[in-house]
N, C-alpha and C positions, 0 to 999 in steps of 0.2 A: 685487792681482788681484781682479778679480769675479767673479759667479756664474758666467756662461757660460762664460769662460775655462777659472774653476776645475773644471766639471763636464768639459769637455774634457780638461784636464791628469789629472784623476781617470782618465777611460774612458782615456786613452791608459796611464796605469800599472795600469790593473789589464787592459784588453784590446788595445787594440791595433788593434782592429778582429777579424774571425773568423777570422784567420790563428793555427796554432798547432790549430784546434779538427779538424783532418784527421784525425789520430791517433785520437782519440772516435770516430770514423765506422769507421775500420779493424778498432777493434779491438774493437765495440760493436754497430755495425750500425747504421743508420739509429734503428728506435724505440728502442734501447739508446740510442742519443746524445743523442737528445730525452728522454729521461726523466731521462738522466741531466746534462743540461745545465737541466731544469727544475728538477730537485730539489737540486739543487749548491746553487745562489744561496738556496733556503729552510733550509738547514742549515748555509752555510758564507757566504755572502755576504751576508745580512741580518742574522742575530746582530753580523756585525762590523761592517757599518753601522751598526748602533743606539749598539753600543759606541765605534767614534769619532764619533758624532754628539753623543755627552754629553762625551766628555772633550772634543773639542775646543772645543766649546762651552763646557762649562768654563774650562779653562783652553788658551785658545787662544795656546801660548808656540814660541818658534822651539824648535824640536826636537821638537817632538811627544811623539812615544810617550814617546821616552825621560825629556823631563820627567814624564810623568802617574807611569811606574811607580818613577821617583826620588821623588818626593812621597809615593805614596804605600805605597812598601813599603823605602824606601833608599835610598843609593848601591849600595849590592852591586848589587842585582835589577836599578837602574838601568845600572848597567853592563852586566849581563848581558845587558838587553832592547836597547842599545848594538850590542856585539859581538853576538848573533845575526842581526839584522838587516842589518847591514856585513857578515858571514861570510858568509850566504846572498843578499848584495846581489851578490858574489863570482860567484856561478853564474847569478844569475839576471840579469845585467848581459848577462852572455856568451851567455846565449839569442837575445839580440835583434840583434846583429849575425849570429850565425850564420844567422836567419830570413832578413835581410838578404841574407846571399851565398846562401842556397838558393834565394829567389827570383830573385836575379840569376842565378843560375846556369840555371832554366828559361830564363831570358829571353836568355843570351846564355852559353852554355857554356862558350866560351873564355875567359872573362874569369876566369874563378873556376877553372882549372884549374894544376895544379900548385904547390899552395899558395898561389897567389897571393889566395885567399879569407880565410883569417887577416890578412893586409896590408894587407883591406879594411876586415876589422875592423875592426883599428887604425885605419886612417883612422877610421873612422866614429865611433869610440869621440874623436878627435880633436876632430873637428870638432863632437860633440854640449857637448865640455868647452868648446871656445872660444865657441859659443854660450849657453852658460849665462854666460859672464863678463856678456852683456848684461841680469841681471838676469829676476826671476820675473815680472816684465809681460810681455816679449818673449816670453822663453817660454810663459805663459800664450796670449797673442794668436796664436804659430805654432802651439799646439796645437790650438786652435776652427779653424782654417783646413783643419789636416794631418785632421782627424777629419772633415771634412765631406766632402773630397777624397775621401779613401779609403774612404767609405761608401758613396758615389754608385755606383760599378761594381756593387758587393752587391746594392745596389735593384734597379740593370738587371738581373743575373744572378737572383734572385730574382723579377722581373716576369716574363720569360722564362721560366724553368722553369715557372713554374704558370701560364701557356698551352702549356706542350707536355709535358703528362701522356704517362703510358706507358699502353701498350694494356691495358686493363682486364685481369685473370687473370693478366697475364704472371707467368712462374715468376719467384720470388727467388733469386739465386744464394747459395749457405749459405756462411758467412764462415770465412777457410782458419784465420786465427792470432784466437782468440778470447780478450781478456784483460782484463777487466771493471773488474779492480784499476785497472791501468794505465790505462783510459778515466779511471775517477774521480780520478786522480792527474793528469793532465793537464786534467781539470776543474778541479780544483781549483786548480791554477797558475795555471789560464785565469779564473779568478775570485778571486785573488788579488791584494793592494795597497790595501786597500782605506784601510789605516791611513796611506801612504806622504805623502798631500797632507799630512799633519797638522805635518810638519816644516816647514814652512812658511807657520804659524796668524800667525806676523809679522809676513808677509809680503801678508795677504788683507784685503783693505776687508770690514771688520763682519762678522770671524768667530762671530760667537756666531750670528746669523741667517743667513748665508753659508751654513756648514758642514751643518745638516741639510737644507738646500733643496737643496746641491749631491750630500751623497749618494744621497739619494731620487731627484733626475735621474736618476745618475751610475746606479745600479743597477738602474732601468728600460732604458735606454738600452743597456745591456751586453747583458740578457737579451732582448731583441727582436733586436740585432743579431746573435746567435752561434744561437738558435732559426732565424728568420726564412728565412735564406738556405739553411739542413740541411734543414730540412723543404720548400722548394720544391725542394731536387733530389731529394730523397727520391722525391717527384712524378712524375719522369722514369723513373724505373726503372733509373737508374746502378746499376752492381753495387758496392756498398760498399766490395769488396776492390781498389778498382782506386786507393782514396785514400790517400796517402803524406802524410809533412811536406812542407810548401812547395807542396802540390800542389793549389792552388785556381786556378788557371792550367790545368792537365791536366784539373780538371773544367769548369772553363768552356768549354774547345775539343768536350769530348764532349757534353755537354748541348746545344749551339751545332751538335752536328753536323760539326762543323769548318767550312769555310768562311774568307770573307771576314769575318761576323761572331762567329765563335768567333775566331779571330785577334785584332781590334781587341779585344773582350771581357776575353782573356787578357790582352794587354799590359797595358788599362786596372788588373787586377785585381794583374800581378805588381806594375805602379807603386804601385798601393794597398799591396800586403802590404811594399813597401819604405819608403814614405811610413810603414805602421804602423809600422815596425820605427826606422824612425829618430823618429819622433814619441814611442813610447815608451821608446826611451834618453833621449833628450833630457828628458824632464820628470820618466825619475825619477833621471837626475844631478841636476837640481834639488833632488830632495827627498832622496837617499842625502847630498849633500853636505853638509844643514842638520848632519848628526848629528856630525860630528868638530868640526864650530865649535861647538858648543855644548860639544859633551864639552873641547874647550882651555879654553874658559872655565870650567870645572870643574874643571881640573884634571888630568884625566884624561890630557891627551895636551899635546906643547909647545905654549905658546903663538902658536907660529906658524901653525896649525892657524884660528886665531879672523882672519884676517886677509881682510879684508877690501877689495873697489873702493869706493871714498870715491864711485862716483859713482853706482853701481849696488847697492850693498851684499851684492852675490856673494862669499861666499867662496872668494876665488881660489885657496890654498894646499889646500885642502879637495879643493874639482873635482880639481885635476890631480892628486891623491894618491891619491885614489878611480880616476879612469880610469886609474891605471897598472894599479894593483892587478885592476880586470875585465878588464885586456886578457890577464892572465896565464892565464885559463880559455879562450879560444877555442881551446883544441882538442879539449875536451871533448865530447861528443854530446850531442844533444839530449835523449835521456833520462836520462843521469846529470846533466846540469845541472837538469834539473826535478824529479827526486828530491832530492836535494841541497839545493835551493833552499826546497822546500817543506817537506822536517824542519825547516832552519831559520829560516826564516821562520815557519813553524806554529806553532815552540814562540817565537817572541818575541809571537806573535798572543794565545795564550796568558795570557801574562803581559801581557799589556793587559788580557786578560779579567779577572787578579786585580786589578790595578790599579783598575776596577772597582769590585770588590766591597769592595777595601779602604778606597775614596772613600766610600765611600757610609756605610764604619762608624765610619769615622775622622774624617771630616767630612762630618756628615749636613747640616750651617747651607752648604756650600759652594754657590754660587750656579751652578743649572743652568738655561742658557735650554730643555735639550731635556734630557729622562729618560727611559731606557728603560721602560718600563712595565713595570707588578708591585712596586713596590717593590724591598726587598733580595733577596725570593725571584724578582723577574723579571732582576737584575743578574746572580745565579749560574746562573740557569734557560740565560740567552738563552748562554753560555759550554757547556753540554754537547753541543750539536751541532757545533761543531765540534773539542773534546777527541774524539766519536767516529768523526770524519773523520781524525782525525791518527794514532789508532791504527792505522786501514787504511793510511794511510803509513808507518809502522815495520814494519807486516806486510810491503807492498812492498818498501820500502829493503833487509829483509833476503837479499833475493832479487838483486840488482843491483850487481853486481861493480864495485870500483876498484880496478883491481893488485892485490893477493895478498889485500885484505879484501873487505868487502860495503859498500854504504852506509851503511848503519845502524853499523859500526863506524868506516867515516871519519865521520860524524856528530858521535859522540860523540868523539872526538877532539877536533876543533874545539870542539864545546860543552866539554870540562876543560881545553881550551887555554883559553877565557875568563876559568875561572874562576884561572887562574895569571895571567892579565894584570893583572886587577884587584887580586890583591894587589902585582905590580910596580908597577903605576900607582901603587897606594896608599902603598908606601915612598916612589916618587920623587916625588910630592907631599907628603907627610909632610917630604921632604929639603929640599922647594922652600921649605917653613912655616919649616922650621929654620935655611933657610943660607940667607937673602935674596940677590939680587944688588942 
């Protein structure tokens, strides 16, 4: 995969395009959404850029993360950074087909009525596995294609609004359900994946040079797109409270006035927010799938896991083990799925960040084409804004019911389910060393 691809493949696993960012508006208010969509990416989306711009550059190995934090802090941690990832891969897989049928749902009600939106899921979750069998070029190449698609509508809706400002003075209508946490929380998902391409450093023409030119793109390109198009409706004098999930379709018609061109507008945009939705499963089944073939060839999990197309070099065993396993969350909401997602995922982000620091003390001769800046004090420095973002998510989570607990306590569930796998893992590899077949 090359640059362009791979900056594409990037912007589709960490955005998607600005579908997703509705909620921010709701529940923030127009300037709450831009400040808090500007300041996200400098405390949560640039540190992690830095941090995979060196490791991957470093050691740009199929697996990604999970090699860097196996290298440099274990097997344990490596596991661990494994399983959170895959756990939170879990929630945040099933967001994207759900965007999928919400948009479809705007755009054709009946289709997505009586359950028959979970089915679509499943398709969807289907067909992104059977395209990955063709390999991270293909993928790569329908990404550049699907992100250019779905961004075009944006620009019109965007060019449009800021020529049809609202009448100077008009009053601001004051926002009914005001909930600030929850904007930054959903920022922050929305600026998430940043590490996700890294799984696939095997797979990329001249990773060492590759990887920081594509994050630097990759994270211009996010923060212009999700700004860009809030603040030209902002423009308009929309009443903030009128924006829901899935609902960039509903604002197109009203900014548009409705009409014949609010109509076409809409359509063009739910096709975008469905284009997003499947463009970002699809590339980051690419990259959730590197991590179980890597972890069989370690050991961790059967060998059958590492199994691979002779012609394409997709692990095929891997894909469809993974899409079973997300299709099992589509019925989740959208907001326990991105709670969820972002504890853990936050805490595997985390343990990149020690990974890190540990590189740098444990092997300081380790050959880096890109270095964070600062030395060892800028490697732990650029790691506390986003530790202080992850706290405001444990704040959150604990407010956020699943069946008789709260998030925060199905969280941690999962995170000491990990840590019991890893020692099963460890016997039945220990068993594997002892009793050859």
């Amino acid at each position: 995969m090359t640059l362009f691809p791979l900056i594409a493949a990037i912007y589709l696993m960490v955005a998607g395009g600005p579908f997703g960012l509705e909620d921010i508006v709701s529940k923030s208010g127009y300037a709450g959404a831009i400040v808090i969509l500007l300041a996200t990416p400098a405390v949560w989306s640039l540190p992690t850029a830095l941090m995979v711009s060196e490791l991957a550059s470093a050691l740009p190995s199929e697996g990604g993360y999970y090699v860097w934090v196996t290298r440099a802090m274990g097997r344990f941690w490596g596991f661990q950074e494994a399983w959170l990832s895959l756990a939170g891969s879990v929630f945040d897989m099933a967001i994207y087909p759900t965007l999928f049928v919400d948009y479809l749902g705007h755009f054709a009600p009946t289709l997505t009525a009586g359950g028959r939106g979970i089915w679509i899921g499943v398709a969807l979750i289907a067909m992104c596995a059977l395209w990955n069998l063709l390999g991270a070029k293909t993928v790569g190449g329908s990404s550049l294609a699907m992100t250019i698609v779905l961004l075009a509508s944006f620009a019109i809706l965007a060019g449009y609004a800021g020529f049809h400002r609202a009448v100077p003075g008009a009053a601001a209508v004051p926002l009914h359900d005001v909930d600030i946490l929850g904007g930054i929380l959903v920022a922050m998902w929305n600026y998430m994946g940043w590490d996700n391409a890294s799984t696939i450093a095997g797979e990329v023409d001249r990773p060492q040079r590759t990887y920081p030119l594509a994050m630097g793109g990759a994270v211009a390109l996010v923060a212009v797109t999700y700004v860009v198009p809030i603040a030209a409706v902002a423009m308009t004098g929309l009443d903030a409270n009128r924006w829901s999930t899935g609902g960039w379709a509903d604002v197109a018609r009203r900014v548009c006035g409705g009409g014949a061109a609010g109509g076409v507008l809409a359509v063009a945009i739910t096709i975008g927010g469905m284009l997003g939705a499947v463009g970002t499963l699809n590339a980051l089944t690419m990259a959730y799938s590197r991590l179980p073939a890597v972890m069989a060839q370690d050991g961790f999990l059967p060998p059958v896991f590492a199994k691979c197309r002779a012609k394409t070099g997709a692990p095929w065993v891997a894909i469809f083990a993974c899409s079973a396993a997300w299709a099992l969350c589509l019925g989740f909401s959208f907001v326990k799925l991105i709670v969820l997602d972002v504890l853990l995922t936050g805490l595997s982000i985390l343990l990149e960040f020690a990974a890190l620091v540990a590189l740098r003390i444990r092997e300081p001769g380790l050959p880096r084409p890109y270095r964070v800046p600062g030395g060892l004090f800028g490697a732990i420095a650029v790691g506390v804004p986003p530790l202080a973002l992850l706290v405001l998510t444990v704040i959150r989570n604990d407010a956020e019911p699943i069946g008789p607990i709260n998030a925060l306590e199905f969280g941690a569930l999962l995170i000491g389910a990990g840590v019991v796998c890893y020692f099963l893992s460890e016997r039945i590899h220990d068993h594997r060393r002892s009793f050859p077949n």
